[in-house]
C-alpha positions in Angstrom: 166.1 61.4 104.9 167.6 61.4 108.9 170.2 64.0 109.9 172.4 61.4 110.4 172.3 59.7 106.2 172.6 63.3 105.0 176.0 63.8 107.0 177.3 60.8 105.8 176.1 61.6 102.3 178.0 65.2 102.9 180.9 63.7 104.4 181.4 61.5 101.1 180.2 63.9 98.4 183.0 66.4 100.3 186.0 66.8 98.2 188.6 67.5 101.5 187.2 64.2 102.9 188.3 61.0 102.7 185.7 59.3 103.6 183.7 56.0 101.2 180.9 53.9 101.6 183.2 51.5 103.7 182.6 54.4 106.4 179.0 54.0 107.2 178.1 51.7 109.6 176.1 48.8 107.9 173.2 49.6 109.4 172.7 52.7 107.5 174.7 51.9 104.4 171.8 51.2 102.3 170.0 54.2 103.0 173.5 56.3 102.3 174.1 54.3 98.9 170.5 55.4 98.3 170.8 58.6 98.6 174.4 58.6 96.8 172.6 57.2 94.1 170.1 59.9 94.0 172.5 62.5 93.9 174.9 61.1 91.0 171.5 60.3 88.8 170.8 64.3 89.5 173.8 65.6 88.6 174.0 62.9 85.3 170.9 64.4 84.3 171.5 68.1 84.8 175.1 67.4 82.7 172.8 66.1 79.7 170.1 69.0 79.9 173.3 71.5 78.9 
């Protein structure tokens, strides 16, 4: 994953940010919704292992 998708994927996942999908240039928005979709799946998993 590039530097840049990650900071995206930060900037969204961040709490004191407003910043959505809508944000991320098109070019990259797959790759950010990719990784967004990564991340949620994790976290949906590790809430059903407690």
């Amino acid at each position: 994953m590039s530097p840049l998708v990650k900071l995206f994927i930060d900037a969204i996942l961040d709490e004191n940010s407003n910043r959505t999908i809508d944000d991320v240039p098109k070019s990259l928005r797959a790759k950010v919704q990719a990784g967004l979709d990564e991340y949620y799946a994790e976290q949906a998993k590790n809430e059903s292992a407690e």
